[in-house]
KEBA-186094 format. One line per field, with one value per residue (C-alpha): residue number from 0; x, y, z. Coordinates in pm, 1 decimal. Layout:
<recs>
num <- NUM,...
X <- X,...
Y <- Y,...
Z <- Z,...
</recs>
This chain:
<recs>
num <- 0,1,2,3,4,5,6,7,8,9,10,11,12,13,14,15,16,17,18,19,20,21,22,23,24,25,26,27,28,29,30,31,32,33,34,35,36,37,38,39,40,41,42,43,44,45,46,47,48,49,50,51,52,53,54,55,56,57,58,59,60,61,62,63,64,65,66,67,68,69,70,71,72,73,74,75,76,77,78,79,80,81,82,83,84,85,86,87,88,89,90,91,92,93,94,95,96,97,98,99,100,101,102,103,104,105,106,107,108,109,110,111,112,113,114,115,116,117,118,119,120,121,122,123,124,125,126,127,128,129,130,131,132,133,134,135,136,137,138,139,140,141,142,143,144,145,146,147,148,149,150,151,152,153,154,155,156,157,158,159,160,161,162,163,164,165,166,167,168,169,170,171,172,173,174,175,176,177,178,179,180,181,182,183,184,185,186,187,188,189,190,191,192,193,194,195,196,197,198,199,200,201,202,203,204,205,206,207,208,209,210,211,212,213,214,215,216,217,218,219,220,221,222,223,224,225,226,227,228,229,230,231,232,233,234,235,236,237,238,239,240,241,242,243,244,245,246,247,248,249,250,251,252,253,254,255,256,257,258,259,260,261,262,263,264,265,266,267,268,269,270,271,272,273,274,275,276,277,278,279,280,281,282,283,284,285,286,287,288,289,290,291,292,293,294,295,296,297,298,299,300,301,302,303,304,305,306,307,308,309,310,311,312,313,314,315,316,317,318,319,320,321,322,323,324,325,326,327,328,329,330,331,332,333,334,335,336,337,338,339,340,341,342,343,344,345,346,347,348,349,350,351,352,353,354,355,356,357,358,359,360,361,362,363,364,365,366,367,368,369,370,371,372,373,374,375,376,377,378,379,380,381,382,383,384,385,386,387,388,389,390
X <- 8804.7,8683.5,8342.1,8325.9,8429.4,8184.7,7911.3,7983.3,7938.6,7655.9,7462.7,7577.3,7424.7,7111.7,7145.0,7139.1,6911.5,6625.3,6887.3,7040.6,6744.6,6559.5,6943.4,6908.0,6538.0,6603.2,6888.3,6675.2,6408.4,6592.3,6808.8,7138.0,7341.8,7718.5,7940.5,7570.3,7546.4,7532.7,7246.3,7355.4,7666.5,7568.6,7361.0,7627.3,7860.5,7602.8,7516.3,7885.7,7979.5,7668.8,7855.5,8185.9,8360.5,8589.4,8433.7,8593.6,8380.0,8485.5,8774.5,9079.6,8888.9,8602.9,8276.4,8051.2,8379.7,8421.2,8591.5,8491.9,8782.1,8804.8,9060.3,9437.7,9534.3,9847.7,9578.4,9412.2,9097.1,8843.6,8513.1,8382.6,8005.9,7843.6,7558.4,7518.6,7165.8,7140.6,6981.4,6577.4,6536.8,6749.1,6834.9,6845.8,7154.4,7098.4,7351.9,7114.6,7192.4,7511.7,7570.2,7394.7,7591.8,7898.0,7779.1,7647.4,8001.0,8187.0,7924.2,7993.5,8364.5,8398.3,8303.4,8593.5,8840.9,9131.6,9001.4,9140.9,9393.5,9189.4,9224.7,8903.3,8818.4,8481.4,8505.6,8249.4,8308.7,8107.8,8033.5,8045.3,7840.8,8013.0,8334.5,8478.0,8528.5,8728.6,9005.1,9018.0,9059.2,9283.8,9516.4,9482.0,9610.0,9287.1,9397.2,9745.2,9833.7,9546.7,9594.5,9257.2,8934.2,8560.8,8206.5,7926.1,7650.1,7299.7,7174.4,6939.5,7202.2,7446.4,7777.4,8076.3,8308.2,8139.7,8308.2,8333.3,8519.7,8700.1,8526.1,8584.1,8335.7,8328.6,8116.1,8165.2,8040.8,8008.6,7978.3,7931.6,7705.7,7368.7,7148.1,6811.7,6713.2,6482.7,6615.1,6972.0,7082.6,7411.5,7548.1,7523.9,7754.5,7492.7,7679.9,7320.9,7468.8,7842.7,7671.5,7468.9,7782.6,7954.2,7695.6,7680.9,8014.9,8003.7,7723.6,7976.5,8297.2,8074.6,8100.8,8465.0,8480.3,8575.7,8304.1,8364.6,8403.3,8102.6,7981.9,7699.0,7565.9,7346.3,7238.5,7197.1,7150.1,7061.7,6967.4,6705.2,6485.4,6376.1,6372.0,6772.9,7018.3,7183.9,7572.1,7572.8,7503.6,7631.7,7630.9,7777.6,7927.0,8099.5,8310.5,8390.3,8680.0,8788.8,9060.4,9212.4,9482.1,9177.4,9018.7,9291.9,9249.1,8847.3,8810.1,9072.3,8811.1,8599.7,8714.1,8785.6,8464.7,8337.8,8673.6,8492.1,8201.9,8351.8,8571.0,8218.5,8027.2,8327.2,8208.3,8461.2,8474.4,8612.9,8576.0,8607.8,8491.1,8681.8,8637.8,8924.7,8953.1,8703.0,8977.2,8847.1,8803.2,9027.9,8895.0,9130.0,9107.6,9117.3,8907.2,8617.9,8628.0,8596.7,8314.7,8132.3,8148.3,8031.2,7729.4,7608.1,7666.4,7396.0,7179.2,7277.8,7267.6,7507.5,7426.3,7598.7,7477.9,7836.5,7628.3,7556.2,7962.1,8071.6,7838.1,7998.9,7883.3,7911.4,8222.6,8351.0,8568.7,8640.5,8852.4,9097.4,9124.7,9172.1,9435.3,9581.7,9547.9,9363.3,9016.2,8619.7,8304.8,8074.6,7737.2,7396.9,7019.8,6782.4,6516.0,6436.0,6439.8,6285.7,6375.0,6759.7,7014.6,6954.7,6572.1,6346.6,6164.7,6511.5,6509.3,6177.7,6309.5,6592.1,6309.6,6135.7,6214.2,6413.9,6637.7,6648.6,6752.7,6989.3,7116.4,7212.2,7326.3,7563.8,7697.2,7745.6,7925.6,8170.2,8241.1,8272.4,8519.2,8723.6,8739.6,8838.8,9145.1,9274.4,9245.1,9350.1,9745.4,9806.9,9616.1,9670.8,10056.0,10018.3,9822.7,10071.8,10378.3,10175.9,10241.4,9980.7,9772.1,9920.9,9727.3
Y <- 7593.0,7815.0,7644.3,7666.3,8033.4,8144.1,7935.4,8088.8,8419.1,8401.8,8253.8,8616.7,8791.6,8606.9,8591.8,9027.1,9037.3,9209.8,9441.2,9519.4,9629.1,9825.9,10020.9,10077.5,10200.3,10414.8,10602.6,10626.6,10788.0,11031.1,11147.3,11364.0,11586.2,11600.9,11600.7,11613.5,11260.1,11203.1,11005.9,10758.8,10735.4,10709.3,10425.2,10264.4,10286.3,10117.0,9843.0,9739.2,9803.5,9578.3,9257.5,9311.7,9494.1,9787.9,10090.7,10469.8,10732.6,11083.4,10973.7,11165.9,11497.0,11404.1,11412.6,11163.0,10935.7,10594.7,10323.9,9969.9,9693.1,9301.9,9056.7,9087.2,8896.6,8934.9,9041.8,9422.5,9431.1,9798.6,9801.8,10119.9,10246.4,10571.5,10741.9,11098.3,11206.7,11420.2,11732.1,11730.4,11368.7,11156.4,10883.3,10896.5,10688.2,10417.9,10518.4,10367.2,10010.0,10101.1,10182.2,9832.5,9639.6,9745.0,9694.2,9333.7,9244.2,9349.0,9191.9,8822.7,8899.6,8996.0,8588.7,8452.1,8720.4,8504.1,8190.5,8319.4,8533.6,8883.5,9211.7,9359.2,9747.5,9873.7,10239.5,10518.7,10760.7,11082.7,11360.8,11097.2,11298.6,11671.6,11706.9,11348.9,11220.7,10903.4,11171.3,11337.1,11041.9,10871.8,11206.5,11155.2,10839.6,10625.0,10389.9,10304.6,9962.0,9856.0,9596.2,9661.3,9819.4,9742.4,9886.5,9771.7,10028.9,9986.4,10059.8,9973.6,9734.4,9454.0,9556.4,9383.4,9643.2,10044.1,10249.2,10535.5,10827.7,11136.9,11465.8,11802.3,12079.3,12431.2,12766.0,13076.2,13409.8,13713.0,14069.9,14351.5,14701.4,14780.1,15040.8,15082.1,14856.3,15075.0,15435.0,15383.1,15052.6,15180.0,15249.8,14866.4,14593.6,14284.3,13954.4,13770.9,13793.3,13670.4,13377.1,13383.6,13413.4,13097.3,12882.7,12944.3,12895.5,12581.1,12418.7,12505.7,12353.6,12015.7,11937.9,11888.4,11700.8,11311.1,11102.3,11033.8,11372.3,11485.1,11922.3,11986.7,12280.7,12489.8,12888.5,12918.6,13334.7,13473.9,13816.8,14024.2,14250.2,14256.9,14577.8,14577.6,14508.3,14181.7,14272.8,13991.9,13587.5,13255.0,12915.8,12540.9,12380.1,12002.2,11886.9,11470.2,11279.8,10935.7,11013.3,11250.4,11352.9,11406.0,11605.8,11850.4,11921.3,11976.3,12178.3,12408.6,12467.8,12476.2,12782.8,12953.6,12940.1,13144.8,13381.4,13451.6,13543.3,13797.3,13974.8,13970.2,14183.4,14336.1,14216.4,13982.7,13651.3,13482.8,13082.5,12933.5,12607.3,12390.0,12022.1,11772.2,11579.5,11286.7,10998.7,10716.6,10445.9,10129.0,9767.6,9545.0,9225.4,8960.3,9105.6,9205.4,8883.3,8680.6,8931.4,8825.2,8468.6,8488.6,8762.3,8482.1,8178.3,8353.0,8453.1,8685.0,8768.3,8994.7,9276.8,9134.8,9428.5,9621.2,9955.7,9921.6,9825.4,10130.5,10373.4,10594.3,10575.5,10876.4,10990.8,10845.2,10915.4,10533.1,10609.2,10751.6,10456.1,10253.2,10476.0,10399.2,10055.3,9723.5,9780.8,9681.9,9894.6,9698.7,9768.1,9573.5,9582.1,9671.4,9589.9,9979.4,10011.5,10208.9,10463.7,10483.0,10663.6,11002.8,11017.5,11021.0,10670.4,10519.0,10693.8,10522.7,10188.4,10132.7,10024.8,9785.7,9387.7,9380.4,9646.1,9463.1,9153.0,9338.0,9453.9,9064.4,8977.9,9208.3,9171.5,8847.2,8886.3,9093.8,8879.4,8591.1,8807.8,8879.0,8527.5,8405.7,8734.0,8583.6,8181.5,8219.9,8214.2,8347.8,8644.1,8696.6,8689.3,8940.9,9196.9,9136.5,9248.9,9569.7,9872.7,9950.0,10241.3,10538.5,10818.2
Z <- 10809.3,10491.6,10538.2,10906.3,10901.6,10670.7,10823.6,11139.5,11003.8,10791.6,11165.6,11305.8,11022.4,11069.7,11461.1,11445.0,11126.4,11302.8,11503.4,11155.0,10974.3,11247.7,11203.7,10851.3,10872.4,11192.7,11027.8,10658.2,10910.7,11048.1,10738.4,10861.4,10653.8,10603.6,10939.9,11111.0,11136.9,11561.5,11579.8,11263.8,11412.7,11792.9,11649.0,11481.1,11769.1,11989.6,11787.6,11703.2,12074.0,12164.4,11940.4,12115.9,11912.8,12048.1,11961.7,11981.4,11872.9,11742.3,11592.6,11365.5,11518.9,11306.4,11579.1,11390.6,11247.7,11451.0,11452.6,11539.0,11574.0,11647.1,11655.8,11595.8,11294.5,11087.5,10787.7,10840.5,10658.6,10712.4,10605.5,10542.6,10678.0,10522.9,10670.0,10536.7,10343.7,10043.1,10086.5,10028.1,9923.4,10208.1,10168.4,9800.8,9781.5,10029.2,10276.0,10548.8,10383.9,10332.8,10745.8,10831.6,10572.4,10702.8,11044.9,10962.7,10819.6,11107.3,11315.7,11189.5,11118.5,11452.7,11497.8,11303.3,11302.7,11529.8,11373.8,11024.3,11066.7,11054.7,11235.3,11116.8,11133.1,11115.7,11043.0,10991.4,10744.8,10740.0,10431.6,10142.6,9932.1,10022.1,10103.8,10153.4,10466.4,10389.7,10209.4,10528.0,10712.2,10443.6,10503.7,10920.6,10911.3,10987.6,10682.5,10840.5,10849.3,10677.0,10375.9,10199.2,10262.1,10105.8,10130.5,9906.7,9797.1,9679.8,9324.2,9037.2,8915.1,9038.6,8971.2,9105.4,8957.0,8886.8,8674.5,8928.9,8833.8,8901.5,9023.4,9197.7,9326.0,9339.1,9415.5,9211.6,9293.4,9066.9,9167.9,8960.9,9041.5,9105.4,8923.3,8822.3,8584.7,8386.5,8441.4,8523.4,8393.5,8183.9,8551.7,8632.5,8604.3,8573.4,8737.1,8617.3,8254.5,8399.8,8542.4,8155.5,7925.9,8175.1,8161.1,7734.5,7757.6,7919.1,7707.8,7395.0,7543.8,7624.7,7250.6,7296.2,7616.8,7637.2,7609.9,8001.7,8132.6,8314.7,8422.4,8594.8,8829.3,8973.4,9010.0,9403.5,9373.7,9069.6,9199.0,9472.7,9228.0,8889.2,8907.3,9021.5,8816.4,9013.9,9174.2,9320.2,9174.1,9307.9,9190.9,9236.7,8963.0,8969.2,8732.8,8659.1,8476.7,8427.2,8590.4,8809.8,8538.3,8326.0,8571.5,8580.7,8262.4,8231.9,8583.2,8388.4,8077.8,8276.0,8518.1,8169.5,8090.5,8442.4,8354.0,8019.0,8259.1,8375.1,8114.5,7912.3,8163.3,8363.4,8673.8,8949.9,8989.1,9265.1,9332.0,9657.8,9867.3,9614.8,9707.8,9771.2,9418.4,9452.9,9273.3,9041.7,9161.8,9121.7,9188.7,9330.4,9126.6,9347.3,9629.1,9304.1,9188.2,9549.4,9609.4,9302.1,9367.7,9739.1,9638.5,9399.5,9613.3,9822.0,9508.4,9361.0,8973.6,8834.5,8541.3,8191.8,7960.8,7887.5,7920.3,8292.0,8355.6,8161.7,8237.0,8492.8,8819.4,8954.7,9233.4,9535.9,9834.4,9806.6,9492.1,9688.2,9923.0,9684.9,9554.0,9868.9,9898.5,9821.2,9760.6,9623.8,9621.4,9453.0,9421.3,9525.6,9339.0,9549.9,9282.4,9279.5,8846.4,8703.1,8976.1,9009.8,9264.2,9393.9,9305.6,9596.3,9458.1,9527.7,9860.9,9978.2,9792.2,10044.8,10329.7,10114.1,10151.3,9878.8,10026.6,10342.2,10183.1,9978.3,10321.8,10469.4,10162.7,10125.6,10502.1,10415.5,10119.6,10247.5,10544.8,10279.9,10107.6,10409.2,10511.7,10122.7,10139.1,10507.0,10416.1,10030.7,10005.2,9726.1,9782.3,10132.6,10076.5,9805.1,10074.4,10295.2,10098.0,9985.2,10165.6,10390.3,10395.9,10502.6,10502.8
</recs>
């Protein structure tokens, strides 16, 4: 049945190949930002709907969330879809392939799902790379009764288990006093020099962070006037962990440093627009390891060097799925080296062939993973007895 199952899946991959990638490449043409994703998701909703799935749009009071179910076997497997852009360079992280992967896997599991024991949930999950939409829908329930969950996302690099870690995100805004800055400027209170002394401060403290732990940020108002001294500066500032124990204690340096800010000059600080903790992210075994062995039954050649395993990958909602439950988020090559994630030359990689193939492959994959989860024993008894997800 394992080889009928599959075969029958892979021929609904290839059956909606030309449906799948004129998805991906609409949705990298028209890039949408966090919780602005209608079209993407519209598209989405329309393509699954169009394979017989049962689609419901707007779900867990998220507008551009969906979800996208098939059969009703004894075995609840979700497969996740992203589709937001990055501001000013799109689809800099392949979200479009990302959307159509999941899509494609749904698509052919949607095939086989009675025939192997699968319930299969195809679910779109908005503001990846802002505030998380997969915590919010983790914490609205859209996870219950699920018994693992998978996405697969592009890259320079094929990676059946990325080291993805912790991370939060927060603004800051100083305000001190105007004045003149020639003829008055002992009357002002310069939050330019708060935003200064923190950002000192935090180049210092990096030479006693873990090896792992990651701060980065930007100004986003450093003042109106040269000729003014600045009351008022802004900035966003993320800060990364290998974990989210970890993380607790770096964002805490880390705020001390923007405290110093402000005792230094005498101006206030106040920080808002704190992101949800992004968790790391844990690979389920079993599920990495099936993954692995279907991506290179179809071709695939995984990255050996220990750097690319270990180098952190950057945050993801998906770590706290998998928190949660059972879960994989491997990642794909789209042959895009030397250009890499989040650079525009990776954006315009994810519509080349190689991204496309990337694309079926992947579907497949993950449908071959599903299929392995339901039909092996061993494994599918130990999903089973785990609690499912909650929310």
């Amino acid at each position: 049945m394992t080889v009928d199952a599959k075969k029958a899946a892979r021929e609904q991959v290839e059956r909606a190949r030309e449906e799948l990638l004129a998805l991906s490449h609409r949705i990298h043409g028209t890039p949408e930002l966090a919780f602005q994703e209608e079209r993407a998701s519209a598209w989405l909703c329309e393509t699954l709907a169009g394979a017989g799935l049962e689609v419901e749009a707007g779900v867990h009071d998220l507008p551009t969330a969906f979800t996208a179910r098939a059969g009703s076997g004894p075995l609840h497997l979700v497969v996740c879809a992203e589709y937001d852009a990055l501001p000013a360079v799109g689809h800099a992280c392949g979200h479009n392939l990302i959307a159509a992967m999941a899509a494609g896997a749904g698509i052919a599991l949607a095939r086989v799902a009675d025939d192997v024991g699968l319930t299969v949930t195809v679910l779109g999950t908005p503001a990846e790379e802002s505030t998380g939409g997969k915590i919010l829908l983790l914490e609205r329930g859209a996870f219950a009764g699920a018994h693992a969950a998978m996405m697969v996302h592009p890259s320079s690099r094929e990676l059946a288990e990325m080291a993805m870690i912790a991370s939060t995100k927060f603004d800051v805004h100083y305000t001190g006093r105007e004045a003149h800055s020639a003829s008055y400027p002992e009357l002002g209170v310069n939050a330019a020099d708060a935003l200064v002394v923190a950002q000192t401060a935090v180049g210092l403290l990096r030479q006693h962070l873990r090896a792992g732990d990651r701060v980065h940020g930007i100004v986003t108002k450093g003042g109106d006037a040269a000729n003014v001294v600045p009351a008022h500066t802004a900035g966003s500032w993320m800060v990364r962990a290998r974990t989210l124990a970890e993380l607790d204690d770096v964002r805490a340096r880390v705020l001390r440093c923007f405290e110093a800010g402000a005792l230094a000059t005498g101006a206030s600080l106040r920080v808002e627009a704190e992101q949800r903790p992004y968790a790391e992210m844990r690979h389920d075994p079993d599920l990495a390891a099936a993954y692995r062995r279907n991506a290179e039954a179809l071709g695939r050649r995984f990255d050996h060097s220990g750097e690319a395993g270990s180098r952190p990958g950057g945050s993801t909602d998906m770590g706290n799925v998998s928190l949660a439950l059972p879960a994989i988020h491997p990642t794909i090559d789209i042959g895009s080296l030397p250009a890499v994630n989040h650079q525009p030359e990776f954006a315009a990689h994810c519509v080349t062939p190689e991204a496309d193939q990337a694309l079926l492959d992947g579907a497949v994959a993950m449908a071959w993973t599903a299929i392995d989860a339901a039909l092996d024993e061993r494994v599918r008894t130990r999903l089973l007895a785990s609690e499912p997800g909650t929310g």
